[in-house]
C-alpha positions as CSV (number, residue, x, y, z in Angstrom):
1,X,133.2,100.4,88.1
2,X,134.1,101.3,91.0
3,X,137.4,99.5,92.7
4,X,137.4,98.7,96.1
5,X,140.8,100.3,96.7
6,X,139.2,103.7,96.3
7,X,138.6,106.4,99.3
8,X,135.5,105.6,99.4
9,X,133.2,106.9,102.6
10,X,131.9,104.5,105.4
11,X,128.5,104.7,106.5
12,X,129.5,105.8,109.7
13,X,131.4,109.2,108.4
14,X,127.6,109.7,107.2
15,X,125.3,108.4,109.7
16,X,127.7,108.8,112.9
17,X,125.4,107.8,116.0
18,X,125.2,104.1,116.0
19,X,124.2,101.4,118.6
20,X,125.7,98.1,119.2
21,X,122.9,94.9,118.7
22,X,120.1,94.4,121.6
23,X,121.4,91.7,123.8
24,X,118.7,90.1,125.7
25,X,120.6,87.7,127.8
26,X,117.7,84.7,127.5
27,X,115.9,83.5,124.9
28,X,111.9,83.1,125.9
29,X,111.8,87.2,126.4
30,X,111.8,86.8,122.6
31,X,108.4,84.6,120.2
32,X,106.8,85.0,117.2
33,X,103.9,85.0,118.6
34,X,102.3,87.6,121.4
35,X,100.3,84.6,122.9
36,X,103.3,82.2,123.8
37,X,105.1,85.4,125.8
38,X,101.8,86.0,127.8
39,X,102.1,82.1,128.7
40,X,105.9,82.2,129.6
41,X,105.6,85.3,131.7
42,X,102.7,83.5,133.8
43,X,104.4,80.0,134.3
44,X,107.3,82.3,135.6
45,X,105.5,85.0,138.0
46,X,103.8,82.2,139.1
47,X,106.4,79.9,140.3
48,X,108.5,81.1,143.3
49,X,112.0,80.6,145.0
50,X,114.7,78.5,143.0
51,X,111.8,77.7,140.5
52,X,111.7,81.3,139.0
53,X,115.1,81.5,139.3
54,X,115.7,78.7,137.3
55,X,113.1,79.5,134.9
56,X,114.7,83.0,134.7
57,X,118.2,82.5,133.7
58,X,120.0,84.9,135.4
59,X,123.3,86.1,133.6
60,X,126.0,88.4,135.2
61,X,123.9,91.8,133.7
62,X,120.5,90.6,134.8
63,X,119.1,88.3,137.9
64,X,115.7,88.1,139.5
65,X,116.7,90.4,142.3
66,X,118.2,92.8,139.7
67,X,116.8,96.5,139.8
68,X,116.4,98.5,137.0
69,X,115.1,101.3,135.0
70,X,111.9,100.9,133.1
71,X,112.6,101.7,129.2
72,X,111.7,104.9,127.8
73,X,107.5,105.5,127.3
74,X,107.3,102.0,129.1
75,X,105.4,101.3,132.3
76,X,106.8,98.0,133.6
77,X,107.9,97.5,136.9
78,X,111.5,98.9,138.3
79,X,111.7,97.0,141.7
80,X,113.2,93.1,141.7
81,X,111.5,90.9,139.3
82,X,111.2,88.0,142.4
83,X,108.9,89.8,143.6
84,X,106.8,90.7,140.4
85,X,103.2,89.3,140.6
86,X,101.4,91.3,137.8
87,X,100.5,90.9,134.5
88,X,102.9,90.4,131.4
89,X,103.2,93.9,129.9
90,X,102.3,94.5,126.7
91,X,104.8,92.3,124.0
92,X,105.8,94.9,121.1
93,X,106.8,94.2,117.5
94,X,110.3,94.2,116.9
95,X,112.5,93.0,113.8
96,X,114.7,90.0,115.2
97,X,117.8,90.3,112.6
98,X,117.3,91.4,109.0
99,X,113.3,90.0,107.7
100,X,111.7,88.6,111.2
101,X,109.4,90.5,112.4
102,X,108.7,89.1,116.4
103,X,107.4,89.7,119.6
104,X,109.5,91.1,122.7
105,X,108.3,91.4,126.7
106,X,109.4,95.2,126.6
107,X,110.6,94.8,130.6
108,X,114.2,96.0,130.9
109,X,114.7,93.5,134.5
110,X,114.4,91.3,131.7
111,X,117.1,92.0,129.0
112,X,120.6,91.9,129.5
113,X,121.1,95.0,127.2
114,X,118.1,96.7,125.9
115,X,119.7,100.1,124.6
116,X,117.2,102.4,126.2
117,X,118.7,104.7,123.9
118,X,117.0,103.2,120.8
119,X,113.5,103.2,123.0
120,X,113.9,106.8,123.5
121,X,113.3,107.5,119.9
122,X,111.7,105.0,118.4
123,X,108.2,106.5,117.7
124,X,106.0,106.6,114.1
125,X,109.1,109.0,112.7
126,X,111.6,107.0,113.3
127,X,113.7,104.6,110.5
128,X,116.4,102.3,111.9
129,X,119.1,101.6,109.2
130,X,121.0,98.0,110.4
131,X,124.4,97.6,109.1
132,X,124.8,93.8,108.9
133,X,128.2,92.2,110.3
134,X,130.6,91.4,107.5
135,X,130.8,87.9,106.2
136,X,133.6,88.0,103.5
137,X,132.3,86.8,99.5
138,X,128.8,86.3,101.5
139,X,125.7,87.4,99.6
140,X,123.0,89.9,100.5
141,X,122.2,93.3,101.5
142,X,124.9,95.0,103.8
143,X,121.9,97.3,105.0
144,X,118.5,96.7,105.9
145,X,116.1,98.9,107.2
146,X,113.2,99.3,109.6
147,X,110.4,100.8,111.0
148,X,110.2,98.7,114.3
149,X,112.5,98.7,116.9
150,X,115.4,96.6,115.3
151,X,117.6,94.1,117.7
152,X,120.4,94.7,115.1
153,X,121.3,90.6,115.3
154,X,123.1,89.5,111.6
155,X,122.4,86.0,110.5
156,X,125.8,84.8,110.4
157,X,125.9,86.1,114.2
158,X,128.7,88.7,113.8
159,X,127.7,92.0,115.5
160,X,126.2,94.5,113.2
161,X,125.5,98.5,114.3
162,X,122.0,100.2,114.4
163,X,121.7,103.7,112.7
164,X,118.7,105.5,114.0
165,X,117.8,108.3,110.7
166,X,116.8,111.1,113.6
167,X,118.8,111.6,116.9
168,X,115.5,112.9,118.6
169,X,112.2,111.9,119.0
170,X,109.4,113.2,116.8
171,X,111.9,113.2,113.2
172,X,114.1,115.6,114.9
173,X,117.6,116.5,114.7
174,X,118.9,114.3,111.5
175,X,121.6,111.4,112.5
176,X,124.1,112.9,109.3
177,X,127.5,114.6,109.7
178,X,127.1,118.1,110.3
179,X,127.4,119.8,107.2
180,X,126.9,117.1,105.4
181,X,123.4,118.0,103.4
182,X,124.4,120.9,102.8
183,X,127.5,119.8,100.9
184,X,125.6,117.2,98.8
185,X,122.6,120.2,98.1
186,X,125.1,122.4,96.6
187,X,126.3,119.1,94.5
188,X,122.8,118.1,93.5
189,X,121.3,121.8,93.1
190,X,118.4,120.6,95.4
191,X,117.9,120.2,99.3
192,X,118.8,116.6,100.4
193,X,116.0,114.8,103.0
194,X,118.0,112.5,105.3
195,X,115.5,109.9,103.9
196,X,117.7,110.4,100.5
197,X,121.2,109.8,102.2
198,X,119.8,106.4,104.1
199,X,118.0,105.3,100.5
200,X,120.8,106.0,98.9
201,X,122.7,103.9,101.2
202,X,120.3,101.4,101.2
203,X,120.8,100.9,97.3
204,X,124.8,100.9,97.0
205,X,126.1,99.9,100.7
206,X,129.4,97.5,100.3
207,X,130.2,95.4,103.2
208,X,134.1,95.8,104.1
209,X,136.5,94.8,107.2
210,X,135.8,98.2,108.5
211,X,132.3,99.1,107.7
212,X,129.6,99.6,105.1
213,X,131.4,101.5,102.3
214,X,128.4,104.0,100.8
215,X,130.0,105.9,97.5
216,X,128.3,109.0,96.8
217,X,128.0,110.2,93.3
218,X,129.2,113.6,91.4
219,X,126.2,113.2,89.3
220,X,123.2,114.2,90.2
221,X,120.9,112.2,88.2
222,X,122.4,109.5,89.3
223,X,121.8,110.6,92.9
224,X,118.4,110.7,92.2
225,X,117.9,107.3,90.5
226,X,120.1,106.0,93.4
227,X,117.7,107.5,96.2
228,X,114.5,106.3,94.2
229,X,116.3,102.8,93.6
230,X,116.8,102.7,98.0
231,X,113.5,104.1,98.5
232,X,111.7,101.2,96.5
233,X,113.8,99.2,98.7
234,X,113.2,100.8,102.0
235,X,109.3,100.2,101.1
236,X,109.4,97.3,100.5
237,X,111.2,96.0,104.0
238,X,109.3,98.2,106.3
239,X,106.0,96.0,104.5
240,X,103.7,99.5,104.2
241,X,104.9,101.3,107.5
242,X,104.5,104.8,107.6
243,X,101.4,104.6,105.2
244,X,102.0,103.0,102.8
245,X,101.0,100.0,101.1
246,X,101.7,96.4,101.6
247,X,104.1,94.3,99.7
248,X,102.7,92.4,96.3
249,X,103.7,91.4,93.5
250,X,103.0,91.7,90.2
251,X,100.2,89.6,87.8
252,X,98.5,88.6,90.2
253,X,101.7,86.1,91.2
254,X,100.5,86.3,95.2
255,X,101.8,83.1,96.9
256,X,99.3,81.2,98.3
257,X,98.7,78.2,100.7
258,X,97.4,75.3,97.9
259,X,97.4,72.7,100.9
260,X,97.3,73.0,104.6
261,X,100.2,73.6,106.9
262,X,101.1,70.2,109.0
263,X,100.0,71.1,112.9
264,X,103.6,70.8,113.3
265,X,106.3,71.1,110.1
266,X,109.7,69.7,110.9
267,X,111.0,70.3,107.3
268,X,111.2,73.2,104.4
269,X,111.9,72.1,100.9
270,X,112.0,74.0,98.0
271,X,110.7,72.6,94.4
272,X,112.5,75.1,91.9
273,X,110.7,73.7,89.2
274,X,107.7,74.0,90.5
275,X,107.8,77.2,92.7
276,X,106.6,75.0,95.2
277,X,107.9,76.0,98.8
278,X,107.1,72.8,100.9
279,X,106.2,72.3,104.6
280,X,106.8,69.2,106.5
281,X,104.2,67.0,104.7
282,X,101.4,68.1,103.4
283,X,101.7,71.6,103.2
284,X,102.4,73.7,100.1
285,X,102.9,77.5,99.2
286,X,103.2,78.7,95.5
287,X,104.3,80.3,93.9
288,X,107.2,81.0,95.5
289,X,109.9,82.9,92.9
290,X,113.3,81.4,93.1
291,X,114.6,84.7,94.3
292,X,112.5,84.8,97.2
293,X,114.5,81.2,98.2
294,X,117.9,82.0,97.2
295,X,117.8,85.2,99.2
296,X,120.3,85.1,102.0
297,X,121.7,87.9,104.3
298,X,125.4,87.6,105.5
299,X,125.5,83.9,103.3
300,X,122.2,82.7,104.9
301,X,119.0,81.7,103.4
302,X,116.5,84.0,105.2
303,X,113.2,81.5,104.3
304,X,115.3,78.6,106.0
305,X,116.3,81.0,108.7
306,X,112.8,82.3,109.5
307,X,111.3,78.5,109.6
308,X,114.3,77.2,111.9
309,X,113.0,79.5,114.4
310,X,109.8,78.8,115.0
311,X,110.4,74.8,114.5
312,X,113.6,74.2,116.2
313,X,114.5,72.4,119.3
314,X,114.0,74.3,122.5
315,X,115.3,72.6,126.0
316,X,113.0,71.0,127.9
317,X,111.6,72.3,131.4
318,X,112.6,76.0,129.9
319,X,110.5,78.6,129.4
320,X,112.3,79.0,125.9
321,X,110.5,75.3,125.4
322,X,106.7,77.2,125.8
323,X,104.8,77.5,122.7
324,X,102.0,76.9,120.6
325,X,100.7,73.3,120.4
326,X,100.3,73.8,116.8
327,X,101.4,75.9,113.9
328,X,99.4,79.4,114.0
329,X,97.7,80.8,111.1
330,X,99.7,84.4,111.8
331,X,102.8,82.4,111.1
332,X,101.4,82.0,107.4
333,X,100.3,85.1,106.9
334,X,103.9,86.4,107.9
335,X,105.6,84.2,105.3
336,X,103.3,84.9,102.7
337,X,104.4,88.3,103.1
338,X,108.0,87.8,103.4
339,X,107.8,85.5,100.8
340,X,106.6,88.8,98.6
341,X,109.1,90.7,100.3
342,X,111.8,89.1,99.6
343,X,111.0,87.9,95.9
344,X,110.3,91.5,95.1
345,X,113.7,92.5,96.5
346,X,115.6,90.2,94.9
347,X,114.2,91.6,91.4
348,X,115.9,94.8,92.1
349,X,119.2,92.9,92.3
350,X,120.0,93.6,88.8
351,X,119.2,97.7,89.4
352,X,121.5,97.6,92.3
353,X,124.1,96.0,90.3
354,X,123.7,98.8,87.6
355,X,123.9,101.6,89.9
356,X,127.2,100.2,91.2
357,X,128.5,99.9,87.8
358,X,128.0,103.7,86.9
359,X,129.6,104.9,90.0
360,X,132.5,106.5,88.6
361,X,134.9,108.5,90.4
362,X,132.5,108.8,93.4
363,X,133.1,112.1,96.2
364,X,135.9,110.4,98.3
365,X,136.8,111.1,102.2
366,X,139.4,113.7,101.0
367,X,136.8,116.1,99.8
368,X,134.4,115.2,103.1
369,X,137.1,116.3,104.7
370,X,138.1,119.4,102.7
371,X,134.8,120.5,102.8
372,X,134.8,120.1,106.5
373,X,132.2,117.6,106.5
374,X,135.0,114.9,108.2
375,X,136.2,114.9,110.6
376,X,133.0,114.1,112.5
377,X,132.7,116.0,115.8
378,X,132.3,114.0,118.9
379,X,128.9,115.0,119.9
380,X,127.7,113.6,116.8
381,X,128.3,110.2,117.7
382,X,126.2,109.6,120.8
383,X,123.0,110.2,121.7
384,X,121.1,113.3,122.1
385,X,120.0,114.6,125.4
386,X,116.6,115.4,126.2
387,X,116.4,116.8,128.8
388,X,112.8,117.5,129.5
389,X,112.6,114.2,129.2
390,X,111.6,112.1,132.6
391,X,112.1,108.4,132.8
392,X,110.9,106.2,135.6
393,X,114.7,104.8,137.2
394,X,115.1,101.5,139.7
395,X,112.7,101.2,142.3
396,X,110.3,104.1,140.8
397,X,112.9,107.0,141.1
398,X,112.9,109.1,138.3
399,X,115.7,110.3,136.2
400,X,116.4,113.4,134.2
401,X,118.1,112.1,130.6
């Protein structure tokens, strides 16, 4: 087994171009639901004065007179959002921390810190790899992945990092450490596909103090039951992106809803005996597998997690307080499928646990750095230019990036 003392690599002497978390700067930019945005961006362009600026909630990065870029392949406005009178732009699917896929207004006046650097290349090639924020002896994945643009927020609320797989838009220009695949193709006898290296990572990613510690094997069959181990995983939490097919499980086990969900649940409760995964009262969903409950990223329950958010407290007279009258039937089909999700994840605990267990005198930072693998050049960690690339800037300019 493999001791945590060892020289083992971090994720980031592998995947060296990272981004800090989204910070949006106000909450009601952010639903699960495209409907309730739509409604909050119409109470506020409607209002006027020291309404909308109240409704707004200006920070020190972003107030209503604020100017600012519009984000890469977006059209929104770029002038001061007091005097924006249009439509709400189009909200677009984004994975709010590890398994919640939401809704975002995609207007940069709006977000305190949107990383238009993650915009740039997000596109139908992309994969974001999240490195969760450690929580010491806390249980979960310390990597998740996505197809969506990630905001890169950890449960337990400690800042995380988000690892885009390519560096340039259309699956260009691999985020690895130069020389890197060629070091572990002359290891394995075969080329390596950056999709290996962030599978593989996926399936044997330690959290530590200072990073995700990723061991990569001498052997190469166990690289490639590693990479197919990750790439099971990966499937399964991007829920049939790229192609593929949706999440289900096995026997013909599919949760369903046996009695209707309460217009408005206040409570979760979970009848292990039963599989029974209660909603306020009256409403029931089985069967739900007791690893599908227990799973918890950074120490927190992600079923709990995901119903807290759409049922808590909001303040009222905020725009953050606009939202459905009752509970919408997208909200059940969304936990029906992360309830598959994450049950089917948590069968592959056991794999996971196996693979770490055979990982035996792994390739340590000494031979990256023989090999001249480490150190990583500079370049590698920040973004790529593009420089035919033009960008709509403040007050309709336009920038070369």
């Amino acid at each position: 087994m493999l001791a945590v003392s060892d020289d083992v690599p971090l994720l980031d002497d592998l995947m060296p171009w990272s981004v800090p978390p989204l910070r949006l700067g106000r909450p009601w930019v952010l639903a699960p639901d495209e409907r309730t945005l739509r409604s909050r961006w119409d109470l506020l362009v409607r209002s006027e004065g020291a309404e909308r600026e109240r409704l707004f909630g200006p920070s020190r990065a972003r107030t209503p007179r604020s100017a600012v870029a519009a984000l890469p392949g977006r059209t929104t406005g770029t002038g001061p959002f007091a005097q924006e009178r249009g439509p709400c732009p189009d909200p677009v699917r984004v994975q709010h921390g590890p398994f919640d896929e939401q809704w975002l207004i995609p207007d940069q006046r709006l977000l305190d810190a949107a990383r238009p650097e993650l915009w740039r290349v997000a596109d139908e090639h992309q994969l974001f790899v999240v490195e969760q924020g450690y929580v010491p002896k806390a249980d979960g994945p310390a990597l998740t992945v996505s197809a969506v643009l990630p905001d890169g927020r950890s449960p337990a609320g400690r800042a995380g990092r988000i690892r885009p797989l390519y560096r340039r838009p259309g699956g260009l220009e691999p985020n690895l450490a130069p020389g890197l695949p060629a070091f572990l193709a002359g290891m394995y006898g075969h080329a390596v596909a950056p999709q290996d290296v962030a599978s593989w990572s996926l399936a044997v990613a330690r959290p530590s103090p200072a990073g995700c510690l990723v061991a990569l094997p001498r052997d190469p069959q166990l690289w490639s039951t590693g990479v197919e181990l990750g790439q099971r995983m990966s499937d399964l939490m991007v829920r049939g992106a790229r192609g593929g097919e949706k999440p289900r499980l096995p026997g013909g086990r599919r949760p369903y809803v046996r009695a209707a969900v309460p217009a408005r649940p206040r409570e979760l409760r979970y009848d292990a005996a039963e599989e029974v995964l209660h909603l306020g009262d009256g409403g029931r969903i089985s069967p739900v597998p007791p690893g599908a409950w227990e799973f918890r990223v950074g120490g927190v329950r992600m079923l709990e997690l995901w119903f807290e958010r759409r049922t808590g407290p909001a303040d009222a007279g905020t725009l953050a307080a606009v939202g459905p009258a009752n509970w919408p039937q997208e909200w059940t089909s969304d936990l029906l499928e992360l309830i598959t999700v994450l049950a089917l994840l948590g069968e592959l605990r056991s794999d996971r646990a196996e693979l770490t267990q055979a990982l035996a005198e792994p390739v340590t930072r000494g031979a990256l750095r023989a090999a001249g693998v480490l150190p990583v050049p500079a370049g590698a960690r920040h973004p790529a230019s593009v420089l035919d690339h033009h960008e709509e800037g403040p007050g309709g300019q336009f920038a070369l990036i």
